[in-house]
C-alpha positions in Angstrom: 0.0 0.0 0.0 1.2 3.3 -1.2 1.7 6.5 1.2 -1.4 8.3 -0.4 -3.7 4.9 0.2 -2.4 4.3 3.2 -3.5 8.1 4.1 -6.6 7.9 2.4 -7.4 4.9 4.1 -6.7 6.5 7.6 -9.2 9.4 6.3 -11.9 7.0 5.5 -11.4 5.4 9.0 -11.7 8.4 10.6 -14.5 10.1 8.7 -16.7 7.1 9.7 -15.8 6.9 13.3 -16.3 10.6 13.6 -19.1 11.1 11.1 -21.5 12.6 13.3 -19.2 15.4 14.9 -16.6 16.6 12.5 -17.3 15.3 8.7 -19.1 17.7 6.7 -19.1 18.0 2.8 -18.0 21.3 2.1 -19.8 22.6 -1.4 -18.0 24.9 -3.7 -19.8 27.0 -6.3 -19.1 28.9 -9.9 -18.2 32.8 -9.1 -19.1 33.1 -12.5 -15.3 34.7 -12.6 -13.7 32.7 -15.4 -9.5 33.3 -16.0 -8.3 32.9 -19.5 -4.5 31.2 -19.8 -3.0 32.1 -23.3 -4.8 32.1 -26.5 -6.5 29.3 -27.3 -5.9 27.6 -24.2 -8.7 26.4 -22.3 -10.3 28.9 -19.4 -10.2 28.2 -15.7 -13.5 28.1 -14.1 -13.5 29.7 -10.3 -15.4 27.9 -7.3 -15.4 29.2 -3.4 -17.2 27.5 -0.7 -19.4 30.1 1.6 -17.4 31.4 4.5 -16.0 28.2 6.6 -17.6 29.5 9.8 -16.5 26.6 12.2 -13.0 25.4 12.0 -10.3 23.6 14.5 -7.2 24.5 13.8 -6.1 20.8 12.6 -9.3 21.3 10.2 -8.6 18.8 7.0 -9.7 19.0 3.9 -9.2 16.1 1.7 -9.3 18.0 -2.0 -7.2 14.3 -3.6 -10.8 12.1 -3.1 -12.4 14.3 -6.2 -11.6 12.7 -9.4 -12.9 14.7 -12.3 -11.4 12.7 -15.5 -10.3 15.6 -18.3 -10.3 18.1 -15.7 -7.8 19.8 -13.8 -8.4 21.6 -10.6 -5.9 23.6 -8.6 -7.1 24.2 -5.1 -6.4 26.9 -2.8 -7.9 28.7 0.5 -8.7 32.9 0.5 -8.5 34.7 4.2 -8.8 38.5 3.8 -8.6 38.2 0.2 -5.1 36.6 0.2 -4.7 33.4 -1.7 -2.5 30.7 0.4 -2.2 27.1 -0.6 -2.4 26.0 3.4 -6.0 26.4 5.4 -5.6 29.6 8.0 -5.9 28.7 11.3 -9.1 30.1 12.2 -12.0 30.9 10.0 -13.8 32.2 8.6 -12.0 32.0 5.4 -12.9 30.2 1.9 -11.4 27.1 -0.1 -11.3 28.3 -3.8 -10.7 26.0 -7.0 -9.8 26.8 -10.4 -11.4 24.3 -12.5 -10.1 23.6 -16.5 -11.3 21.3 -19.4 -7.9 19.2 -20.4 -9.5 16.7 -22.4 -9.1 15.6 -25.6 -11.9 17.5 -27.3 -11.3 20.9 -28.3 -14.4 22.3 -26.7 -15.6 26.3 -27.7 -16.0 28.7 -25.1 -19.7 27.9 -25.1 -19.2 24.1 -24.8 -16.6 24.8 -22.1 -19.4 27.0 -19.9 -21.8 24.8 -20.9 -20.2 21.3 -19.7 -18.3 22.5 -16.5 -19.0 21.3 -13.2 -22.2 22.8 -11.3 -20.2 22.2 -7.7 -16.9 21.0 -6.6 -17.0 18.7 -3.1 -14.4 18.3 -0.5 -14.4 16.2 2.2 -13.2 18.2 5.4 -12.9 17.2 9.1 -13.1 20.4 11.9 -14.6 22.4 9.4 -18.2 23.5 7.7 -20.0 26.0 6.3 -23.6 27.1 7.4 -26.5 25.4 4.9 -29.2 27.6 3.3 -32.4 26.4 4.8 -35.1 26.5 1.8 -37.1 30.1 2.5 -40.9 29.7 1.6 -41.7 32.2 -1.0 -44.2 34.9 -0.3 -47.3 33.5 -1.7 -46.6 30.5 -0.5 -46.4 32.1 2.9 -50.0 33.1 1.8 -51.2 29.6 1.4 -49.6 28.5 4.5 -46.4 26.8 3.3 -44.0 26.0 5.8 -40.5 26.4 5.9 -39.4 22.5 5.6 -38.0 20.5 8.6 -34.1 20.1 8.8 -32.2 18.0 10.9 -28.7 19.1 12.4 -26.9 15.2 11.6 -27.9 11.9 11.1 -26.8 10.6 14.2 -29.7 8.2 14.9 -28.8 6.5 11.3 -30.9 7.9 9.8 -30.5 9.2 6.1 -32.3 10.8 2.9 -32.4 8.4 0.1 -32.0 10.2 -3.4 -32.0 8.0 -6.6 -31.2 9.6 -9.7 -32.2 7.2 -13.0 -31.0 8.4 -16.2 -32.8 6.2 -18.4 -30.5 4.6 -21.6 -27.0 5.6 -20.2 -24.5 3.1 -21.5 -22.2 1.8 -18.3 -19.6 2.4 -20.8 -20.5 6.1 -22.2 -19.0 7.3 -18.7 -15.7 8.4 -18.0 -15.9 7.3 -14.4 -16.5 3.9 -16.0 -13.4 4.5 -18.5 -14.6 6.3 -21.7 -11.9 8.2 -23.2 -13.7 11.6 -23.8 -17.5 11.9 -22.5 -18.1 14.5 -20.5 -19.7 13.5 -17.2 -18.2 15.6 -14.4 -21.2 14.8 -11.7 -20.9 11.1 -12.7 -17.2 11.7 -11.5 -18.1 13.6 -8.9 -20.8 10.7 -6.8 -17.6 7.8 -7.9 -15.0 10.2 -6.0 -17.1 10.0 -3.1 -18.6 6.7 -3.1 -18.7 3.1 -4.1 -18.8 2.4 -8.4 -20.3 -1.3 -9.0 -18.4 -1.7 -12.7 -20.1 -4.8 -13.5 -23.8 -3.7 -12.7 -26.2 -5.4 -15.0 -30.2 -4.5 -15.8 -32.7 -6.4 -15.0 -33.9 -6.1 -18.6 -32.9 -4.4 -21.5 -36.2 -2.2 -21.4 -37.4 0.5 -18.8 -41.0 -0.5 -17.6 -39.1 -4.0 -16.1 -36.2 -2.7 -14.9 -37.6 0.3 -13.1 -40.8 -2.6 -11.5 -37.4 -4.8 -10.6 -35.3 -2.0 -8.5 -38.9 -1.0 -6.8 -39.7 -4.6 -6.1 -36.1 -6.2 -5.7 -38.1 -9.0 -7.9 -37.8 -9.9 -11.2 -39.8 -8.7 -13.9 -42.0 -12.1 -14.5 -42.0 -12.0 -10.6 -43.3 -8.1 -10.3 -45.7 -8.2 -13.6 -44.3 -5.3 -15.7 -42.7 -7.1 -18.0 -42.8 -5.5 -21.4 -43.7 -1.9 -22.7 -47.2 -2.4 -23.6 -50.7 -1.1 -22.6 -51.7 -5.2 -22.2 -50.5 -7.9 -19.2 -47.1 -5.1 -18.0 -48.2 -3.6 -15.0 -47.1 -4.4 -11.5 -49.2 -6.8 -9.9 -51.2 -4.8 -7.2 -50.0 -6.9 -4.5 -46.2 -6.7 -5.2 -45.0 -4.6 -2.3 -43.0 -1.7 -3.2 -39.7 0.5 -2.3 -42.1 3.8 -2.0 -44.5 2.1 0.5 -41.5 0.8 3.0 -40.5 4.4 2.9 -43.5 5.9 3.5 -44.4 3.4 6.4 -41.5 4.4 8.1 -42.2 8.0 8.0 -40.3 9.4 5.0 -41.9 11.9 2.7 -41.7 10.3 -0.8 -41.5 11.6 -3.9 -40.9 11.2 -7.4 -40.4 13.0 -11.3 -40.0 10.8 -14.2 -40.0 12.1 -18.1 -41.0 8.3 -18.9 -44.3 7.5 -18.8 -43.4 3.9 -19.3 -43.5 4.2 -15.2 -46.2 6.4 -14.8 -48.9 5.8 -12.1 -51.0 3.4 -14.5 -49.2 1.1 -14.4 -48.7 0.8 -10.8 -45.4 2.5 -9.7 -46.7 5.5 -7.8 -47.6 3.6 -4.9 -46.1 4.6 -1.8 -45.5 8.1 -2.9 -46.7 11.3 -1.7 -46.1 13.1 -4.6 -45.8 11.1 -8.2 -45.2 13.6 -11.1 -45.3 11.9 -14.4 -45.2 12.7 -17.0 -43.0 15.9 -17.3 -40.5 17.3 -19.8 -37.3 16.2 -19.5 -36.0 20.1 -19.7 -38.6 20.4 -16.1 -37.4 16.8 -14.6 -35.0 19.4 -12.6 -37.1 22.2 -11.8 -39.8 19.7 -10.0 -36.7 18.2 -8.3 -35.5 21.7 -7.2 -39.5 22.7 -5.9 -39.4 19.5 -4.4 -35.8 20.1 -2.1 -37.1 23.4 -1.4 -40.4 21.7 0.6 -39.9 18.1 1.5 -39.2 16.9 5.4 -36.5 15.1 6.5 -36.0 12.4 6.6 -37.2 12.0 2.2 -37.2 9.5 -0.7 -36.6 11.3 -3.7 -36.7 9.8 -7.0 -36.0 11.4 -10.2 -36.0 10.1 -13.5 -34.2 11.4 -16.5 -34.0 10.7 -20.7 -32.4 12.5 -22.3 -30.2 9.5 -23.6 -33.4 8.1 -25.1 -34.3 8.2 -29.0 -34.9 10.5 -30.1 -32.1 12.5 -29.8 -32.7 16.3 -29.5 -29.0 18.1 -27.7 -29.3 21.3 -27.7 -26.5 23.7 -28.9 -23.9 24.2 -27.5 -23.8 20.3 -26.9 -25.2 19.3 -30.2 -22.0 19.4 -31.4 -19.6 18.4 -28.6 -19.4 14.8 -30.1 -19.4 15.5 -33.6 -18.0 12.8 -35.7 -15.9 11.4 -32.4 -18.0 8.2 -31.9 -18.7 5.5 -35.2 -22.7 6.5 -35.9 -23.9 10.0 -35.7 -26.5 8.2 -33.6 -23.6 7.4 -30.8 -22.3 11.5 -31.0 -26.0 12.4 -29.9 -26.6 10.2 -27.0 -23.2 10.9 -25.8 -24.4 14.7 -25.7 -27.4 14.1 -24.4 -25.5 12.5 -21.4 -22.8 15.2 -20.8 -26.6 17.7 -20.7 -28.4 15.0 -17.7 -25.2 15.0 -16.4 -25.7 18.8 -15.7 -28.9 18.6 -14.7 -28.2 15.9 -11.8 -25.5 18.3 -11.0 -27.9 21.1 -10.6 -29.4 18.4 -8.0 -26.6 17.7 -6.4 -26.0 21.5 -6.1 -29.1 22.0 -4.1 -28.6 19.4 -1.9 -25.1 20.5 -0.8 -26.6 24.2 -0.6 -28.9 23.2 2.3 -26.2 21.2 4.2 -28.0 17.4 2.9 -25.2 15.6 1.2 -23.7 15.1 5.0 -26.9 12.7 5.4 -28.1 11.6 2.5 -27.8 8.1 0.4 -27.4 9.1 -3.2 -27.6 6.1 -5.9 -26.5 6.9 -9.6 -28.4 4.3 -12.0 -29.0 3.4 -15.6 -32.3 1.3 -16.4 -30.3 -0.3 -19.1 -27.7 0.9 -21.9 -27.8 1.2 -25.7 -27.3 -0.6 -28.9 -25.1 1.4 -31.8 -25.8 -1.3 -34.8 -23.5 -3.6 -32.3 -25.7 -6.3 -33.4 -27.7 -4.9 -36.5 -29.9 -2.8 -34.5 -29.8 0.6 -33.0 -31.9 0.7 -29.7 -32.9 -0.9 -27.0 -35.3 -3.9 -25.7 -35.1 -5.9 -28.3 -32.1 -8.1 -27.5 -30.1 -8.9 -24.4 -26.5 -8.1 -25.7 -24.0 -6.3 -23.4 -24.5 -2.9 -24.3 -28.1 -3.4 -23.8 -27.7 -4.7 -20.5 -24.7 -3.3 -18.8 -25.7 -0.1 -16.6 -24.5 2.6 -14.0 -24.6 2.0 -10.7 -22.4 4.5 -7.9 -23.7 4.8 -4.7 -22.3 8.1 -2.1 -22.9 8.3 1.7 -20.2 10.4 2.6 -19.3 9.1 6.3 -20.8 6.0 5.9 -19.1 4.4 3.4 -15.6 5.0 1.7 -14.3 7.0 -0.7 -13.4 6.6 -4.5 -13.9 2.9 -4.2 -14.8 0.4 -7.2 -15.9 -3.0 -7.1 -15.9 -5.8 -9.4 -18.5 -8.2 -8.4 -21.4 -8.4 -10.1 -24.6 -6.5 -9.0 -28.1 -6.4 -10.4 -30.9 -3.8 -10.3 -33.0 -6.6 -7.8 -30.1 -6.3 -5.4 -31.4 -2.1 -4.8 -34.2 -3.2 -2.6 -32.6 -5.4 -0.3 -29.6 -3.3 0.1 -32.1 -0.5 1.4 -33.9 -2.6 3.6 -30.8 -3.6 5.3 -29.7 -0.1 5.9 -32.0 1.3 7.2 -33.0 -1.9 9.7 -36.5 -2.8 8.4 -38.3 -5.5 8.0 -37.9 -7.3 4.5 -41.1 -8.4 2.1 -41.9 -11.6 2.1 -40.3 -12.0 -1.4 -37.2 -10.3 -2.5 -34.8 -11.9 -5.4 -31.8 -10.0 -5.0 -29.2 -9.9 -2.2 -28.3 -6.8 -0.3 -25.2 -5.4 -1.2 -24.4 -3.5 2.5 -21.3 -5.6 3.6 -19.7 -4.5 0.2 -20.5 -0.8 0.8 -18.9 -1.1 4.0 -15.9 -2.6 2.5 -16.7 -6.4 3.4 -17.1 -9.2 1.1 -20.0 -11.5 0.8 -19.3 -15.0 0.4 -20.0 -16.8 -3.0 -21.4 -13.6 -4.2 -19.6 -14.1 -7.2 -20.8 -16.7 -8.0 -24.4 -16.8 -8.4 -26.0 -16.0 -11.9 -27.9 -12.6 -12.7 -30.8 -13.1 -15.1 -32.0 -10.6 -18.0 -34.9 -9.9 -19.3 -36.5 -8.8 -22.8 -40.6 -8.5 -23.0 -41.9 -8.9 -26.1 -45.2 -10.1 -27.4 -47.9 -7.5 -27.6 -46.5 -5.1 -29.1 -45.8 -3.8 -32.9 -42.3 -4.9 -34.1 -39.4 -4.7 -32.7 -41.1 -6.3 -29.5 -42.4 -9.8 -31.0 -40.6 -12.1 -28.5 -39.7 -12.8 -25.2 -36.1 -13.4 -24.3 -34.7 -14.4 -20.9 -30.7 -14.5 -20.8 -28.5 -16.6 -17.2 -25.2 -14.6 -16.9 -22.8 -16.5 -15.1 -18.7 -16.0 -14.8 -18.5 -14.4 -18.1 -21.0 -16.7 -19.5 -24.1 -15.6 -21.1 -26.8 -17.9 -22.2 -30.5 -17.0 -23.7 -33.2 -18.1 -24.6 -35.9 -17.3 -27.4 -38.5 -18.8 -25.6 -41.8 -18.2 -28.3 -38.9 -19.8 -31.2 -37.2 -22.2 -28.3 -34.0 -20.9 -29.7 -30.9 -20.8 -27.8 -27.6 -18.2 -27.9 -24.4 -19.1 -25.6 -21.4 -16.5 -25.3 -18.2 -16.8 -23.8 -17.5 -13.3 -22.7 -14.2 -13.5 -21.9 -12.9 -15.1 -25.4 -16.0 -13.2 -27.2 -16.5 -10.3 -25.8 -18.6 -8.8 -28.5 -20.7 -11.6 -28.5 -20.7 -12.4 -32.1 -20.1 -16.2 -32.1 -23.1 -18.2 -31.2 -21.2 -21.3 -29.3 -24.4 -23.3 -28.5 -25.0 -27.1 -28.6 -27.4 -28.9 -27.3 -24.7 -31.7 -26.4 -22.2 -29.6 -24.1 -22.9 -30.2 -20.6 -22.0 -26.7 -19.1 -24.4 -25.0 -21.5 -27.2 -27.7 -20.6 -26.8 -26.9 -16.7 -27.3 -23.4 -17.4 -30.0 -23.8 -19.6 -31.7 -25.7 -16.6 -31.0 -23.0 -13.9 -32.4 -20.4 -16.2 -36.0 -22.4 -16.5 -35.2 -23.1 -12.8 -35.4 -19.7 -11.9 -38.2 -18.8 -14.0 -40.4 -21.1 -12.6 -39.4 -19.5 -9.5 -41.2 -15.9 -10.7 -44.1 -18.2 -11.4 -44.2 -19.1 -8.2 -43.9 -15.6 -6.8 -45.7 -14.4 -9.8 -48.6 -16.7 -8.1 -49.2 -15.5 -4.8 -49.9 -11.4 -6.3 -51.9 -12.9 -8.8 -55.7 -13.0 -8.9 -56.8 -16.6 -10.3 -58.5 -16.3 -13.5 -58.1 -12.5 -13.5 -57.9 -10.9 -17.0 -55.2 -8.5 -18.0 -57.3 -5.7 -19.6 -55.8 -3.1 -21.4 -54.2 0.1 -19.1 -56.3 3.5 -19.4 -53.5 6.1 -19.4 -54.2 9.8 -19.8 -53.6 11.6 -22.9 -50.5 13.1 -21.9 -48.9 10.2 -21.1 -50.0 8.6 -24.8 -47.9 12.1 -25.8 -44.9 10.8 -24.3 -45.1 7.1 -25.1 -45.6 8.5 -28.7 -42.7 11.2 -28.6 -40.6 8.2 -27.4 -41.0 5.6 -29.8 -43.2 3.2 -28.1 -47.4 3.8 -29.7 -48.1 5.6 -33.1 
């Protein structure tokens, strides 16, 4: 172990055994000052915390945990309006940054503005700033709105939950998760000061199922919405759900989603207080930011983002950011559409540090499921259950709670979400749950055999107009991938390692391997039967779902009815 992990590790140690007294985020913010180098050289972007107002004089501030891939930051503190590279001893006093693209792109000054960070975090111990407690308006004053209830710490365990869903994001399309040039600084940001699962995987390659999976922690032929159609995809109305084990224990839930592939017809608003769907994906934000400025602690806030779904619509300056970097024009949209949600989760994350939250709140980064880019003949999603379409984001923060900048390898699945969360915060698990809670890995434990066990993947077809004429239900297992075509009772078996790209079909009904997992994956499908079962009502129809106009809008604008 080198000198800086050895220290870093001491710094983790410490945060968490003094998490309640002396570690606070502390929040830097654009100035709007911006310093130009030489011509043509990229400008440096300046951030300052608000006046430290509590300090020791051994305060620490930890400025090496924040990772921001093609961007450099040169840190420094301002007493009396003297720059000095070393904290003063006593406060107040400010810790500046000057923020500068160094990427490969060669960005305008527009794209530059337009793609910088929205707040720079540094974990400090002995040291904080004052949070901005949300202000009701005056006409809200008028209609009685109170100013919302804040707690000093978390002390009793107790944290916000905050789950931020950009729908279509390709695990790989992030530079956190190794891409050479995207542009993704708050995606940086949350892996700098959390826990990045690099081999998280869907639990389909479509929205409706693998939104019903992480609410249920259950499969999608287990939880009912298995397919994007108006016909036999809801949740069953039995299947307990994440919102509902919130609200029972007191949280104020709420959600935004620009999808109405989850909207409140097909059963995923239960549980919440609020359940705002659809909206724009331009206002996904600004209901977000109303909802901060009013919710009590301790909240569930979900948000749901698209802008990385067809079709593509970047606005300049990002249009262009991409432009004939990627192989399909196709690929140079969605990666701008990413670096813009990336902004807009940063405008989130902005907020929360404002009112002093990050210290207590559980923040998880997902991706419903990723992207084909004519891969495999097809440019989309939930049609087929290839990598791309699969593989998703998954970075979880709890400053405090769990380390810093750490990455793990094991696989994880969107049905492991809900038991992780029922673990943490100590309740009482549904009677059926599919995943297993990741916790002892976020506390930098292992979990034995983990490894081990197969994740299953999901494509609904079947009701639909093409391309969704067939159900497909994939075992992954140590780099091995089989699936089935279960309407054609075809089969498809990959070796990932040797075959990354899965273009060799390797399947025979002779080999003995493939055979055992073609039996575990009709094993574990009678299994969601089972479960599938008990929600059920015997000899119920599946009528067709009554959705409101506006959500008809959005299914249309998306693809999905004409």
């Amino acid at each position: 172990m080198n000198k800086k992990s050895l220290w870093l590790f001491l710094f983790v140690l410490v945060f968490v055994s003094n998490a309640a007294v002396e570690q606070r985020l502390i929040g830097l913010y654009p100035t709007g000052e911006e310093i130009s180098r030489a011509e043509g050289q990229p400008i440096s972007f300046v951030y300052l915390s608000e006046p430290i107002i509590n300090s020791t004089e051994d305060a620490r501030f930890d400025t090496e945990v924040l990772k921001l891939k093609n961007w450099r930051c040169d840190w420094y503190f301002l007493a009396d309006a003297a720059m000095t590279p070393q904290a003063p001893a006593k406060g107040p006093y400010r810790i500046g940054c000057q923020a500068a693209y160094e990427g490969p792109l060669k960005l305008t000054l527009a794209q530059q503005r337009a793609c910088k960070p929205e707040l720079l975090l540094v974990p400090a111990q002995g040291a904080s700033t004052a949070s901005i407690a949300p202000q009701p308006s005056f006409f809200d004053k008028l209609l009685g709105v109170k100013t919302p209830k804040r707690r000093i710490s978390s002390s009793d365990g107790t944290v916000n939950m905050v789950i931020l869903m950009i729908d279509t994001l390709r695990r790989d399309h992030l530079p956190c998760y190794g891409h050479p040039f995207a542009i993704a600084p708050h995606g940086d940001l949350l892996a700098s000061l959390g826990v990045l699962f690099r081999q998280s995987y869907g639990a389909s390659s479509s929205t409706r199922p693998s939104i019903g999976s992480i609410f249920t922690g259950l499969q999608p032929k287990a939880h009912g919405a298995v397919r994007h159609s108006l016909t036999g995809a809801n949740l069953y109305p039995g299947v307990p759900l994440l919102a509902e084990w919130f609200h029972k224990a007191g949280f104020a839930a709420a959600a935004v989603s620009s999808n109405s592939q989850i909207t409140r017809a097909f059963g995923f608003s239960r549980g919440f207080d609020e359940y705002i769907c659809p909206v724009s994906e331009e206002d996904v934000t600004p209901q977000g930011l109303k909802l901060l400025q009013r919710l009590n602690e301790p909240f569930f806030l979900y948000l749901h983002y698209i802008a990385p779904h067809q079709p593509y619509e970047p606005a300049r300056p990002w249009r262009d950011l991409f432009l004939g970097k990627t192989p399909t024009p196709q690929e140079d949209l969605h990666c701008a559409e990413i670096a813009i949600d990336d902004r807009r989760v940063g405008a989130i994350l902005k907020e929360l540090s404002r009112q002093g939250l990050l210290d207590r709140s559980l923040i998880w980064l997902l991706s419903d499921h990723g992207e084909e880019f004519w891969e495999h003949g097809w440019n989309g999603h939930g049609a087929n259950l290839y990598e791309e379409s699969v593989q998703t984001v998954s970075i979880v923060s709890c400053p405090g709670k769990i380390p810093c900048g750490a990455a793990i390898d094991v696989p994880v699945t969107h049905v492991d979400i809900f038991p992780t969360l029922i673990e943490w915060y100590g309740w009482k698990p549904p009677a059926f749950l599919q995943g297993v809670s990741l916790l002892p890995l976020l506390q930098g434990k292992t979990i034995p055999a983990l490894d081990k066990r197969p994740l299953m993947l999901h494509h609904g077809g079947g009701l639909d107009p093409k391309p969704h004429i067939s159900d497909k239900d994939a075992l992954w297992l140590h780099g091995k991938k089989i699936v089935w075509w279960n309407q054609k009772n075809e089969w498809e078996y990959y070796d990932l390692a040797n075959d990354p790209g899965e273009k060799n079909n390797l399947y025979r009904a002779d080999d003995e391997l493939q055979q055992t997992l073609a039996s575990r994956l009709k094993e574990n499908l009678k299994a969601c039967e089972t479960i599938r079962d008990s929600f059920m009502i015997p000899g119920a129809a599946s009528p067709e779902i009554a959705i409101s106009q506006k959500d008809r809008e959005n299914l249309e604008h998306l693809g999905y009815l004409k």
